[in-house]
TIRO-114980 format. One record per residue: residue number from 1; residue in one letter; x, y, z of N, C-alpha, C in turn. Coordinates in pm, 1 decimal. Last residue first. Example, Ala and Ser with C-alpha at 12.3 -4.5 7.8 and 13.67 -1.06 7.14 Angstrom:
REM TIRO-114980
nuke	migu	nxx	nyy	nzz	caxx	cayy	cazz	cxx	cyy	czz
2	S	1285.0	-225.0	708.0	1367.0	-106.0	714.0	1290.0	3.0	787.0
1	A	1319.0	-569.0	780.0	1230.0	-450.0	780.0	1320.0	-330.0	780.0
REM end
This chain:
REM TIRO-114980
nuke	migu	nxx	nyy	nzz	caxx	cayy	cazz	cxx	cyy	czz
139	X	2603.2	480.3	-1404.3	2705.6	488.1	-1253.5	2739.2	333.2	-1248.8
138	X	2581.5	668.8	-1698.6	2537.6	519.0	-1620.6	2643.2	578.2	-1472.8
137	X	2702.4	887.8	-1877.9	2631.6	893.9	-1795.4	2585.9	800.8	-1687.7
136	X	2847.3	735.6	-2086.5	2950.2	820.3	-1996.1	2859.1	850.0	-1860.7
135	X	2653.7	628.8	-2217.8	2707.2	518.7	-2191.2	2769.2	596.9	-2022.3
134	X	2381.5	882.8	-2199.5	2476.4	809.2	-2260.4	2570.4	756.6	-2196.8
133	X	2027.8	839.0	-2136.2	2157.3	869.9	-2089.0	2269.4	818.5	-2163.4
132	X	1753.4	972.5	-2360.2	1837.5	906.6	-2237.3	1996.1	944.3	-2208.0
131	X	1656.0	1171.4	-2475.1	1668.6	1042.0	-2567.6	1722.1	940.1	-2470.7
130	X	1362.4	1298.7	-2419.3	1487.1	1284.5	-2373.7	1520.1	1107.5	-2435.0
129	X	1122.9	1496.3	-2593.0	1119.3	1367.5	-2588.4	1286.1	1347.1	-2543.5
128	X	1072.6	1737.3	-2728.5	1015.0	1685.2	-2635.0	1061.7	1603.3	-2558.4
127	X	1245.9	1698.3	-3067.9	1282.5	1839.3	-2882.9	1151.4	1817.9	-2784.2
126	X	1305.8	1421.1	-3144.6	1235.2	1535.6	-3078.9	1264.3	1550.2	-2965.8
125	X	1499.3	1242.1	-3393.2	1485.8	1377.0	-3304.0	1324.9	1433.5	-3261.4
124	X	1551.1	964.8	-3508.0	1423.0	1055.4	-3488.6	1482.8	1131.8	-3400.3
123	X	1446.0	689.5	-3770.8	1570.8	758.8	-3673.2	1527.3	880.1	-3643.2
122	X	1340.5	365.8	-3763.1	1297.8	551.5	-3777.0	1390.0	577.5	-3695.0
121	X	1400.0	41.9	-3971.3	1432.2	161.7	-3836.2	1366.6	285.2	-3838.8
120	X	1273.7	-229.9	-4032.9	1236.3	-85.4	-4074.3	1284.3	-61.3	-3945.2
119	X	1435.7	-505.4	-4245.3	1373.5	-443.5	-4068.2	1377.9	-316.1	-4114.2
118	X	1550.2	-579.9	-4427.4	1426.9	-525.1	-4483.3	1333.2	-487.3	-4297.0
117	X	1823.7	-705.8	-4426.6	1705.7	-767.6	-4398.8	1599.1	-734.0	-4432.1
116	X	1992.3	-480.7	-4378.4	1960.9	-543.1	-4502.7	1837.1	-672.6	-4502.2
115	X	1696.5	-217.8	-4301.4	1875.1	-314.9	-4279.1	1849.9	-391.3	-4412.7
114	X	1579.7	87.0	-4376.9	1553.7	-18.8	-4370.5	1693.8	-164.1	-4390.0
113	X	1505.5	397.4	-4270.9	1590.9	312.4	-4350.4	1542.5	148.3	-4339.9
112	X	1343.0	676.6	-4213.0	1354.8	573.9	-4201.2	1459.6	501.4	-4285.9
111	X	1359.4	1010.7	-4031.3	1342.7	933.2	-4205.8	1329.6	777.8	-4127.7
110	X	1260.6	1309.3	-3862.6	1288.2	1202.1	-3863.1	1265.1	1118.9	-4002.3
109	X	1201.3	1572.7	-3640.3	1262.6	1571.3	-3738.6	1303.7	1380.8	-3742.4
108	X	891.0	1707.3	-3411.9	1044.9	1669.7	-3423.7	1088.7	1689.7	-3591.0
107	X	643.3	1743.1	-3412.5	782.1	1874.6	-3423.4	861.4	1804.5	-3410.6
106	X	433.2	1590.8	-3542.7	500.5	1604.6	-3400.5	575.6	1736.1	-3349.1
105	X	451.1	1597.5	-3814.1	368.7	1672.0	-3760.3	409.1	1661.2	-3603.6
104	X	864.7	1651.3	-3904.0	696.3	1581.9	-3876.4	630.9	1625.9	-3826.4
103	X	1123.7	1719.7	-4158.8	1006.6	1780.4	-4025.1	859.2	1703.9	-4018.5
102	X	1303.6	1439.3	-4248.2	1191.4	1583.8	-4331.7	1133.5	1556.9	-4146.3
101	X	1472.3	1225.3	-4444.1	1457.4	1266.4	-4287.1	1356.6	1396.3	-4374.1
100	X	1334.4	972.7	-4671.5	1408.3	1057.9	-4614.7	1405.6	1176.0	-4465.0
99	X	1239.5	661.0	-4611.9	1204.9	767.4	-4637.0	1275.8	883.1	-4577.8
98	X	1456.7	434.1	-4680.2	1280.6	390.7	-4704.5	1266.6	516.2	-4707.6
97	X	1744.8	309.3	-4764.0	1700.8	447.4	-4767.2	1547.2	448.4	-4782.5
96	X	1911.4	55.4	-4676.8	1828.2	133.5	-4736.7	1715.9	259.6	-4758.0
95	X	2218.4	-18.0	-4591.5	2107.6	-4.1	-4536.7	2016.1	25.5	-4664.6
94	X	2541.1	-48.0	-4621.4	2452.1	-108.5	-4678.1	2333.4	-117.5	-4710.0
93	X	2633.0	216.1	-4526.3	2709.2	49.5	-4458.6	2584.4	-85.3	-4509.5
92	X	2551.3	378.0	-4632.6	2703.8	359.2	-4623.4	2710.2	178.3	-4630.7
91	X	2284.1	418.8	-4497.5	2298.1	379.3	-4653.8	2426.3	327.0	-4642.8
90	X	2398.8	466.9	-4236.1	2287.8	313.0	-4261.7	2337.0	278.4	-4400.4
89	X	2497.0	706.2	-4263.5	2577.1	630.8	-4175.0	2515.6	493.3	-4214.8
88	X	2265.3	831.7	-4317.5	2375.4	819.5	-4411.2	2487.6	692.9	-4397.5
87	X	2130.1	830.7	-4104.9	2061.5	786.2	-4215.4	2195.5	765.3	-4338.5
86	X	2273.3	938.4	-3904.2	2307.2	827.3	-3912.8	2200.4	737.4	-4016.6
85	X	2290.5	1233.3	-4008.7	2419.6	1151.9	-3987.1	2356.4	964.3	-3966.9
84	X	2064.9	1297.4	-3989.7	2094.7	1280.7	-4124.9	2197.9	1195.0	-4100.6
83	X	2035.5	1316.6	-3722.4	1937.2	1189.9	-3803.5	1963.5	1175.5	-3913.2
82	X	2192.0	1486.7	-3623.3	2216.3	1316.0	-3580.5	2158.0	1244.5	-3674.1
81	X	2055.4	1701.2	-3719.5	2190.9	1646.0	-3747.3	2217.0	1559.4	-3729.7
80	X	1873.5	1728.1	-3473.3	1856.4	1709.8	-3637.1	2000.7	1670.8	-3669.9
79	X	1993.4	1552.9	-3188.5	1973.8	1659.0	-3290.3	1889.9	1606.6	-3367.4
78	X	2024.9	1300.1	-3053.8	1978.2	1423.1	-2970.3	1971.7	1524.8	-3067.6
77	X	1811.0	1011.1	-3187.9	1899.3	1098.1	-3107.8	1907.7	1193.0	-3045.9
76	X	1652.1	711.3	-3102.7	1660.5	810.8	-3076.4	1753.1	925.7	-3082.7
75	X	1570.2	491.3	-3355.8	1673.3	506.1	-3320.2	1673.7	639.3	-3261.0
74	X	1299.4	199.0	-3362.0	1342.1	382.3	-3317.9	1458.6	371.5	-3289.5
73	X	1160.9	-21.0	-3595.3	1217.7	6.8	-3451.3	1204.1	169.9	-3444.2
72	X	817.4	-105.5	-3666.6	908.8	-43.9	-3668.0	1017.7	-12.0	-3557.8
71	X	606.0	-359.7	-3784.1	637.5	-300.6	-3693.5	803.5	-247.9	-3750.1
70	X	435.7	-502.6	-4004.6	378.4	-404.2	-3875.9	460.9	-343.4	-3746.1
69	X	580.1	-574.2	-4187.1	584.3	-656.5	-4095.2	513.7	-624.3	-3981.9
68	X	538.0	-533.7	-4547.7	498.1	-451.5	-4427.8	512.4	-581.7	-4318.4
67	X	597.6	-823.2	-4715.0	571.3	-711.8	-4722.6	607.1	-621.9	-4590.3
66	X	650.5	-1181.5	-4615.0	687.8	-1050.5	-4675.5	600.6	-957.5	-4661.2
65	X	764.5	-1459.8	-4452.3	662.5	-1338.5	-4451.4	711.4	-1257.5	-4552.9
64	X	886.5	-1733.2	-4427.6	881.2	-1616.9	-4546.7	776.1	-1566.7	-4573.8
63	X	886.2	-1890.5	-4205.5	985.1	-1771.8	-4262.6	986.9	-1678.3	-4312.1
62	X	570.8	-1953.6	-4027.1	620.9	-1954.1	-4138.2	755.7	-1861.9	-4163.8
61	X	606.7	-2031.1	-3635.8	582.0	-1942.5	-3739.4	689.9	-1954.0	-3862.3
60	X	752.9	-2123.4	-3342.9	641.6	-2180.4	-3432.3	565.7	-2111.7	-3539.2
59	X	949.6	-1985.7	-3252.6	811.3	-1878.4	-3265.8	738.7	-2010.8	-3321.5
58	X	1147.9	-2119.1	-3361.0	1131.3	-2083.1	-3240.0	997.2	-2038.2	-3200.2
57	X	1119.2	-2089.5	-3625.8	1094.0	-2279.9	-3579.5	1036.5	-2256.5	-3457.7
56	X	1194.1	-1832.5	-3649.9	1088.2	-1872.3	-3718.6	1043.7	-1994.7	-3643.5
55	X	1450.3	-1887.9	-3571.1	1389.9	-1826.3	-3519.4	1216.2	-1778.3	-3554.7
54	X	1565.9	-2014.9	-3749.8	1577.5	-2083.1	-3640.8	1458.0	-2011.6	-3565.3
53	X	1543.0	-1853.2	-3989.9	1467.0	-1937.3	-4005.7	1464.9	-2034.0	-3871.0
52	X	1689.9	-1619.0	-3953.8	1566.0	-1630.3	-3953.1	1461.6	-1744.9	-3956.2
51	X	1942.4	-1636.1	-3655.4	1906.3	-1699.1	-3783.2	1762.0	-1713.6	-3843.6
50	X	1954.0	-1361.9	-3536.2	1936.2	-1460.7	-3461.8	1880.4	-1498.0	-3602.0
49	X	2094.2	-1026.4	-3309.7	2009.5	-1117.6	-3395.7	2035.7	-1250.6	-3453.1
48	X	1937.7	-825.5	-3041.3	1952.6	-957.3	-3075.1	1954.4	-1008.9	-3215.4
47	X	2016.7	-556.6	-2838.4	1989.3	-619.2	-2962.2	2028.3	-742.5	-2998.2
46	X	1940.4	-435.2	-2518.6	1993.3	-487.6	-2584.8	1943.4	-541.7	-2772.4
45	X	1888.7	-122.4	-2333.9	1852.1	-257.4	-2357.7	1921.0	-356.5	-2492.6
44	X	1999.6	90.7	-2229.9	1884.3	9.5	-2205.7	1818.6	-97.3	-2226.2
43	X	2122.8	119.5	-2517.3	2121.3	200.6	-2354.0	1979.6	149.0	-2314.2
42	X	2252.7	-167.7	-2608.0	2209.4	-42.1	-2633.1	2189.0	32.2	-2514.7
41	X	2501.6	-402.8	-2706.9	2471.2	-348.1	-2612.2	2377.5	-149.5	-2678.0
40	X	2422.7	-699.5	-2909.5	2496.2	-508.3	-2927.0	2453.8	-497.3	-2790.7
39	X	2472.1	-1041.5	-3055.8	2437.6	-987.9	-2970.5	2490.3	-780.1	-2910.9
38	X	2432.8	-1318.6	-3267.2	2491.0	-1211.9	-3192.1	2476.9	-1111.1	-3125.0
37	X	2431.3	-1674.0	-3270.5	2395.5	-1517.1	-3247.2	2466.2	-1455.1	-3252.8
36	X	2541.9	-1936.2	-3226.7	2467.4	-1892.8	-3363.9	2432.3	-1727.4	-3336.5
35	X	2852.5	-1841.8	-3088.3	2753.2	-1912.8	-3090.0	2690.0	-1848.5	-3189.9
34	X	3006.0	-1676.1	-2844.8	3005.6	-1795.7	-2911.7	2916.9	-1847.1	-2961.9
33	X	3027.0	-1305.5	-2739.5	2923.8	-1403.9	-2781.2	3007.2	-1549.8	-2866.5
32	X	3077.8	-993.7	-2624.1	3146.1	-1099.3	-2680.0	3039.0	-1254.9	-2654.4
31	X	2880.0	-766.1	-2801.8	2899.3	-765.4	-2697.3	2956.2	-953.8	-2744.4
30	X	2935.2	-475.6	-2975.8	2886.4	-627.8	-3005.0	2949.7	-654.8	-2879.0
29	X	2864.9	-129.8	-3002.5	2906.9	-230.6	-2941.8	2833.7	-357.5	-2960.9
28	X	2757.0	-24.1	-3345.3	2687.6	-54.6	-3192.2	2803.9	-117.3	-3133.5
27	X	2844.8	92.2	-3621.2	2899.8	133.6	-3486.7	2798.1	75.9	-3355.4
26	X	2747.4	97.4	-3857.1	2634.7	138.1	-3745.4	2694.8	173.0	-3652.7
25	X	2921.7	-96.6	-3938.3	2837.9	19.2	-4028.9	2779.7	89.5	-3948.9
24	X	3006.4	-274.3	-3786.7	3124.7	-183.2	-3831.9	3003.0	-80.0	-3903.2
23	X	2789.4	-382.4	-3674.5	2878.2	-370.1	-3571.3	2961.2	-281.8	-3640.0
22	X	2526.7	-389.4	-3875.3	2509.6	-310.7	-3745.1	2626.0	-300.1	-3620.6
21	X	2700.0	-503.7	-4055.3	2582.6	-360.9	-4105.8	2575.4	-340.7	-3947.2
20	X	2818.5	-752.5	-3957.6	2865.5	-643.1	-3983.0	2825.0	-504.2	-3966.5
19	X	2558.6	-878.2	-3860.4	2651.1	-824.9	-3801.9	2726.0	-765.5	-3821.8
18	X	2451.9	-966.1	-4140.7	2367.2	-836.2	-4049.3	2439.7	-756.6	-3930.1
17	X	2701.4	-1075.7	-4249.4	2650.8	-963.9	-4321.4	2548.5	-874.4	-4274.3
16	X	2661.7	-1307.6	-4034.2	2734.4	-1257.6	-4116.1	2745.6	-1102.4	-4163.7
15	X	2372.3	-1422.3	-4121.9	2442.0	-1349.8	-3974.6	2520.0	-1294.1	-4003.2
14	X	2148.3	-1378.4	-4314.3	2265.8	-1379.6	-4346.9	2367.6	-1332.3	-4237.3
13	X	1861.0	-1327.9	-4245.8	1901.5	-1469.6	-4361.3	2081.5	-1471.5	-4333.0
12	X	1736.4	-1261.0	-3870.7	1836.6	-1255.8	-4015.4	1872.4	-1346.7	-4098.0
11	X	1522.4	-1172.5	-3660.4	1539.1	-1282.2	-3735.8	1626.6	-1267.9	-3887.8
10	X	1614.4	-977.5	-3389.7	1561.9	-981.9	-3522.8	1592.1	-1115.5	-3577.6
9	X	1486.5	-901.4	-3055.5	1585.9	-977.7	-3152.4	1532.5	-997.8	-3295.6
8	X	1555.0	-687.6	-2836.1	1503.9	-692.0	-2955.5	1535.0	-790.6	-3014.3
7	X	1500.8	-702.3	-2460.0	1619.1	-707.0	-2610.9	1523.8	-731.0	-2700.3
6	X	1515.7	-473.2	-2166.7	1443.4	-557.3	-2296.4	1588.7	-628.9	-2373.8
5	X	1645.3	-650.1	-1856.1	1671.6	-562.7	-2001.7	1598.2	-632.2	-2053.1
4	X	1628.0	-571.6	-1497.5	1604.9	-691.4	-1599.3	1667.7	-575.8	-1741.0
3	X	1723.1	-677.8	-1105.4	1753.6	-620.9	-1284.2	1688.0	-714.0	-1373.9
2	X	1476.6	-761.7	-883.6	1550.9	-808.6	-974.8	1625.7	-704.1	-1151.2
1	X	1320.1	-541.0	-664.8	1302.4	-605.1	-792.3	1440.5	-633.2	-852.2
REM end
């Protein structure tokens, strides 16, 4: 079988200002790109984001959805500590604070934030669940 990668791509009002929040606020690698996008390397798969309203035309779908979008990303780490760190790490760099980190019925530990866009992340520890390999780990 052929390599492949997911990618996520979000639809953003303000490229600019989403690339920042997720290349200097967030710390993802931006991977080098010309063009209306931009583009992070994740472990496994990639992040996309991508003018909301081009990407609206793309989808053949209205722009201006609001409320609840039904869906949430995951930011996995390997502690509790990670999750405060990078719930803080979000607010910092612009994010919004949807629900604070607190113990879940799962057993892990996890909050949410929300970009400036209003995309919902959950940032999440569980001691079940292997968050994967880090960058140092790949061959």
């Amino acid at each position: 079988m052929k390599p492949r990668i997911n990618m996520i791509t979000l639809g953003v009002g303000d490229m600019e200002k989403a690339a920042a929040f997720y290349e200097r606020g967030l710390g993802l690698p931006r991977m080098p790109f010309e063009g209306g996008a931009a583009f992070f390397m994740l472990n496994g798969s990639w992040l996309s984001l991508y003018p909301l309203n081009a990407l609206a035309e793309d989808a053949t779908v209205a722009a201006n959805g609001t409320g609840f979008r039904g869906i949430a990303l995951a930011h996995v780490v390997s502690s509790r500590e990670d999750v405060d760190e990078v719930l803080n790490q979000a607010v910092k760099a612009g994010g919004t604070l949807i629900k604070p980190a607190a113990d879940v019925f799962w057993g892990g530990y996890s909050g949410y934030f929300a970009d400036p866009d209003g995309h919902l992340w959950e940032v999440a520890w569980n001691p079940h669940f292997w968050p994967g390999p880090t960058d140092c780990d790949e061959a």
